[in-house]
VEXDREN-2710 file (C-alpha; in Angstrom, 1 decimal):
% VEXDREN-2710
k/r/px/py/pz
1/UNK/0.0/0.0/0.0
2/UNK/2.5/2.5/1.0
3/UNK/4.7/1.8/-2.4
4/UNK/1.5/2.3/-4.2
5/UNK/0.9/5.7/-2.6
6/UNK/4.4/7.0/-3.2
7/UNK/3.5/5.8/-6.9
8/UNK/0.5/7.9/-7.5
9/UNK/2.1/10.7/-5.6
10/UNK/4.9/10.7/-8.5
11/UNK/2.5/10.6/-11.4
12/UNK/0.2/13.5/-9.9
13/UNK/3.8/15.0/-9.4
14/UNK/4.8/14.6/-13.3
15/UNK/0.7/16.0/-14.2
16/UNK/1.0/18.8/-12.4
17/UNK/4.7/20.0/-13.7
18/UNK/3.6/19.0/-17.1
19/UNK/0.1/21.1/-16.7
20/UNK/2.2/24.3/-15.2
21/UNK/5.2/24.0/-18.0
22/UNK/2.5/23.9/-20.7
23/UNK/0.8/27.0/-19.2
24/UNK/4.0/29.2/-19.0
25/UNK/5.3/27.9/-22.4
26/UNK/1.6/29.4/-23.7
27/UNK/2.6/32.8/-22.5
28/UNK/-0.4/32.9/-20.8
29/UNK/-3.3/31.7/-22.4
30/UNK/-4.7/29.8/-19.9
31/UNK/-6.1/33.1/-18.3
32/UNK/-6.8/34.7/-21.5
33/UNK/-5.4/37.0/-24.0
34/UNK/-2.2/38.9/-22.5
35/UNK/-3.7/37.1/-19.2
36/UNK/-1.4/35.6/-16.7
37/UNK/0.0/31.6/-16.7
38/UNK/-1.6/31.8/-12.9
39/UNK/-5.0/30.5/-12.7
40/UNK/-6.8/31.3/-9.6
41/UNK/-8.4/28.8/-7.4
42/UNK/-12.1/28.2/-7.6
43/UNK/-14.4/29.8/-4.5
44/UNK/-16.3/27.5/-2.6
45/UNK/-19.0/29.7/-4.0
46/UNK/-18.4/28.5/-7.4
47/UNK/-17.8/24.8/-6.5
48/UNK/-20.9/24.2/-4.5
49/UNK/-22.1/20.9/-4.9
50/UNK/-25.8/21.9/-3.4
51/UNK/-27.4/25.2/-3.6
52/UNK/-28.7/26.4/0.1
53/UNK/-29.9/29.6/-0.8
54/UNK/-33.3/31.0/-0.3
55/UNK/-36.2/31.1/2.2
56/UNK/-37.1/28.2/4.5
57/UNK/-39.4/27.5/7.4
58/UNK/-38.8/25.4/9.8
59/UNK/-42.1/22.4/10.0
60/UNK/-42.3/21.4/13.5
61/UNK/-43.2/17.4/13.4
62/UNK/-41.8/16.7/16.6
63/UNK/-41.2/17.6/19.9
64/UNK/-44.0/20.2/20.0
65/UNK/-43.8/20.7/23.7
66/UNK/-40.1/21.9/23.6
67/UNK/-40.4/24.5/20.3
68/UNK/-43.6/25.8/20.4
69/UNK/-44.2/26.4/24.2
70/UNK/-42.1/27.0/26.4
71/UNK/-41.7/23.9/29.2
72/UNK/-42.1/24.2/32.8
73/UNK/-38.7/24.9/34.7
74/UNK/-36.8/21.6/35.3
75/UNK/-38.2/19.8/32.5
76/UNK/-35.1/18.7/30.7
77/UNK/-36.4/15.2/29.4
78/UNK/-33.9/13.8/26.4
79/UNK/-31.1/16.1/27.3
80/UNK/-28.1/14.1/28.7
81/UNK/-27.1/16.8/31.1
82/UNK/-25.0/15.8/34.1
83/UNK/-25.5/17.3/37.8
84/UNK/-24.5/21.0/37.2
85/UNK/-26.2/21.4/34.1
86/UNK/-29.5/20.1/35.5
87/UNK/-28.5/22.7/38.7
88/UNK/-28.4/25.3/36.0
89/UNK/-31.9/24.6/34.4
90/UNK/-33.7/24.4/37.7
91/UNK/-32.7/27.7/38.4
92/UNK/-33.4/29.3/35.1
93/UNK/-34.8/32.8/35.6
94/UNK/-36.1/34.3/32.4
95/UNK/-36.3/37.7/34.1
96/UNK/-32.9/37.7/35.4
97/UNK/-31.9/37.3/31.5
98/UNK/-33.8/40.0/30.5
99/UNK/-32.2/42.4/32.9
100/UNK/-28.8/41.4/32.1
101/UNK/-29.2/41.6/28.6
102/UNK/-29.1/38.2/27.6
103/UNK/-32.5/37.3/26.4
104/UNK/-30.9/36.3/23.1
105/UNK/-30.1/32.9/24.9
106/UNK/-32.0/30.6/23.1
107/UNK/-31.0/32.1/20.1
108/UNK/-27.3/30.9/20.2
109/UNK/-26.1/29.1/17.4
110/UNK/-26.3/25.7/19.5
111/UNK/-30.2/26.4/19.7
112/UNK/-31.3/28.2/16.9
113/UNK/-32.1/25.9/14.5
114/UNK/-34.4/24.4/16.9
115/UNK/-36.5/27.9/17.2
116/UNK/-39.2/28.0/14.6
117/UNK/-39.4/30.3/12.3
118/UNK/-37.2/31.0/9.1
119/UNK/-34.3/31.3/7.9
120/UNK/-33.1/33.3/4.7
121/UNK/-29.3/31.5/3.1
122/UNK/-27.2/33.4/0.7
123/UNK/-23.6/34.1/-0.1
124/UNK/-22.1/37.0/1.6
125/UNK/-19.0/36.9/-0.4
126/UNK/-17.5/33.8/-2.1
127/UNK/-15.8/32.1/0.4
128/UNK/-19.0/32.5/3.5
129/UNK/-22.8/31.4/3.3
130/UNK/-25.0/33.7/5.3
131/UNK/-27.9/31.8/7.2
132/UNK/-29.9/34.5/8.6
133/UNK/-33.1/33.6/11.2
134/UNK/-36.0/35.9/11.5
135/UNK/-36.8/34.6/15.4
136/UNK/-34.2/36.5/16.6
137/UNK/-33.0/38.7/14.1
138/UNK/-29.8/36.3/14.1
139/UNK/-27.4/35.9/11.6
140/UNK/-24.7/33.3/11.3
141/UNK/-21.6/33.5/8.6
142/UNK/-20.6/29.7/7.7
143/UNK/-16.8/30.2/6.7
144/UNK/-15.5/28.0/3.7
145/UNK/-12.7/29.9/2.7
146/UNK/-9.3/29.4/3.6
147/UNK/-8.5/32.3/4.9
148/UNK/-10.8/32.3/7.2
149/UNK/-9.4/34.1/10.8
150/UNK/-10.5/32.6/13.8
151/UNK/-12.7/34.7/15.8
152/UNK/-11.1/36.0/19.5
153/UNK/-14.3/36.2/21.2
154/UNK/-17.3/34.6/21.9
155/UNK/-20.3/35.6/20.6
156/UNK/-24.3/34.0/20.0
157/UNK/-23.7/32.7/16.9
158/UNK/-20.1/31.4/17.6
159/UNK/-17.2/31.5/14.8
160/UNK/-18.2/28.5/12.4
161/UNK/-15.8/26.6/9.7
162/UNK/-17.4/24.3/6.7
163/UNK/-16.4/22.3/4.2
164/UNK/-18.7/19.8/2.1
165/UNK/-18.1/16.2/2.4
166/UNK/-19.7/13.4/0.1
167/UNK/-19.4/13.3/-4.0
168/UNK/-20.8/15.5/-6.3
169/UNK/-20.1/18.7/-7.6
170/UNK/-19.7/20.8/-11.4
171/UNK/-17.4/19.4/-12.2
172/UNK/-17.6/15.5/-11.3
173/UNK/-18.1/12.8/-13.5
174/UNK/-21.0/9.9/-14.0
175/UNK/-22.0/8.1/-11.2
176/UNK/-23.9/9.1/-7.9
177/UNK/-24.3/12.6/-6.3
178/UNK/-24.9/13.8/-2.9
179/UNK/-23.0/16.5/-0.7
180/UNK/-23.4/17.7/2.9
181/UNK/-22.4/20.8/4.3
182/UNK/-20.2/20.0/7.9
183/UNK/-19.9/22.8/10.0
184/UNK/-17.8/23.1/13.4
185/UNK/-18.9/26.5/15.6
186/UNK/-17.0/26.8/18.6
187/UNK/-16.4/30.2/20.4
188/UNK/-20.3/30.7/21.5
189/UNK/-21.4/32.2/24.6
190/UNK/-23.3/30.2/26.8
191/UNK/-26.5/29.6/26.0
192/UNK/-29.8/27.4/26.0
193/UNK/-30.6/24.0/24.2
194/UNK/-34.4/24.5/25.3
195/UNK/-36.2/28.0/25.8
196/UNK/-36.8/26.3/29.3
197/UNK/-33.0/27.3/30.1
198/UNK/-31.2/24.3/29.5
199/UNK/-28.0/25.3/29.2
200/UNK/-24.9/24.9/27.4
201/UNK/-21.7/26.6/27.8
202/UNK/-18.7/28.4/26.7
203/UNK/-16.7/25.3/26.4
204/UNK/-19.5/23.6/24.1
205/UNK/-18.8/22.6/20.3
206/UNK/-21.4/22.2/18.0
207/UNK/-21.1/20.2/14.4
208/UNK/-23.8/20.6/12.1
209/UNK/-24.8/19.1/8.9
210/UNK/-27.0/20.7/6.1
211/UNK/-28.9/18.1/3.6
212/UNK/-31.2/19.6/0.8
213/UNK/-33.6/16.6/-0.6
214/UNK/-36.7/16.5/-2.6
215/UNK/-39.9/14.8/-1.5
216/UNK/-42.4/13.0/-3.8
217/UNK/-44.4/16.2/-3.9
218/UNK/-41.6/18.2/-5.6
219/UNK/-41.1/20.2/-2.6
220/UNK/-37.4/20.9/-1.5
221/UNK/-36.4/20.4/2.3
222/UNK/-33.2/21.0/3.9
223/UNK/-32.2/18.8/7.2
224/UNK/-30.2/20.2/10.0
225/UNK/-28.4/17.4/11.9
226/UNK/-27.1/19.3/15.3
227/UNK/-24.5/17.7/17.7
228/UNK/-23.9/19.3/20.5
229/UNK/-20.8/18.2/23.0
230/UNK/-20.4/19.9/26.0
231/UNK/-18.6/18.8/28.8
232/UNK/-19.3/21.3/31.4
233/UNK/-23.3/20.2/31.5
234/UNK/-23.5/17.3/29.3
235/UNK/-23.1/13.7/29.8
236/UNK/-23.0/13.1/26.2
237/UNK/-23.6/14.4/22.8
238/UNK/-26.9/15.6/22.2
239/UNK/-28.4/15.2/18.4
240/UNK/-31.2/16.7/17.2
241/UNK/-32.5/17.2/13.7
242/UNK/-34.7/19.8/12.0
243/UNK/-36.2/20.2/9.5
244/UNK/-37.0/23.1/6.6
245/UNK/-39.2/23.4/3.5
246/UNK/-38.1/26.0/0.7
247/UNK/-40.6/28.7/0.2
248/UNK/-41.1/30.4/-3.0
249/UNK/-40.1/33.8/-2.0
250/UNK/-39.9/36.3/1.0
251/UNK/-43.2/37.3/1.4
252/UNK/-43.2/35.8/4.8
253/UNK/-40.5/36.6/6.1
254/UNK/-40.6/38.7/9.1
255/UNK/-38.0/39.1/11.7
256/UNK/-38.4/39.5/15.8
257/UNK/-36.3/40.5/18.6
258/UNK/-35.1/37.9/21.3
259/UNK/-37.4/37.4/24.1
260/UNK/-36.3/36.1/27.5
261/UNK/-39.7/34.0/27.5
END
């Protein structure tokens, strides 16, 4: 295995000399006429297997008593928290939050996705997809560039790196295609997993995966796989998964501030 690997490594070796001798021995027409040898890399914008963009609502199929009201203090059932994050959410105090100025809480990037409402995806720039959320008025930057600058403090929506994984893509050849969108935010400030104030923490990470898909009825959904580790308060990961159905256009769109209840 390993002599095989040093064989492939030389051919892709002898490809790429050949492919950058040929371009400087063209004077330049690989960029055009009087354009330079140097071809610029591709932007994750351009190489996009799946297209995120646009306006989705989130469809609440399951646990209704979690996203829609808001649960009675201490009720943290399916959350793996451990002693100290079960001592945080039995003393959750909505209007403590409030008068601190934290009612945005349960709009951290770890809980967000679980709020209904809707969210509106597009490119900022090239290299970083925008997902903003109306509950909230929230945005979060996904960055897929590579030079990308960690972020040197927390905030809500955390700093959050992504990269597609899977096969697919322009440019790929015959054969089966299906991409998701991994993305690692770290760097949030503590937060809630539930309105109900169960918390996470500073030290959480959360890793995220966006799936578009098409149902039988021609609609197009995107799923939100959340995994949330978080050793301050939790036992074990916690997985959720939500999901979103592609509207037509804006026309429903409307955005809210955070409340503390």
């Amino acid at each position: 295995m390993a002599a095989r690997v040093k064989t492939l490594a030389a051919v892709l070796a002898i490809v790429v000399t050949g492919a950058t001798t040929t371009g400087v021995a063209q004077g330049g027409r690989a960029g055009g006429r009087g354009g330079s040898p140097t071809q610029r890399a591709p932007a994750p914008r351009e190489t996009a297997p799946v297209d995120l963009t646009g306006y989705w609502v989130s469809v609440v199929s399951e646990d209704w008593r979690y996203r829609i009201a808001t649960p009675p203090k201490g009720d943290t059932g399916g959350v793996p928290l451990n002693a100290e994050g079960r001592k945080v959410a039995d003393g959750w105090d909505p209007a403590r939050d409030a008068a601190t100025g934290n009612e945005c809480r349960w709009y951290g990037a770890a809980g967000l996705m679980r709020v209904p409402g809707r969210l509106h995806i597009t490119w900022q720039d090239d290299d970083t997809l925008k997902i903003e959320a109306d509950a909230g008025r929230q945005v979060r930057l996904l960055h897929l560039g590579r030079s990308h600058q960690p972020a040197t403090e927390a905030s809500w929506q955390g700093d959050t790196v992504a990269a597609w994984e899977g096969v697919g893509g322009r440019a790929a050849g015959p054969g089966p295609r299906w991409a998701s969108l991994r993305a690692v935010t770290t760097r949030m400030r503590p937060g809630y997993l539930r309105r109900n104030g169960v918390p996470y923490s500073e030290n959480a990470v959360l890793t995220e995966y966006f799936d578009r898909h098409s149902a039988p009825d021609g609609s197009e959904w995107i799923t939100v796989t959340s995994i949330v580790l978080d050793p301050t308060y939790l036992t074990q990961e916690f997985i959720t998964s939500t999901d979103f159905k592609k509207e037509p256009d804006g026309a429903k769109w409307n955005p809210t501030p955070c409340e503390a209840t």
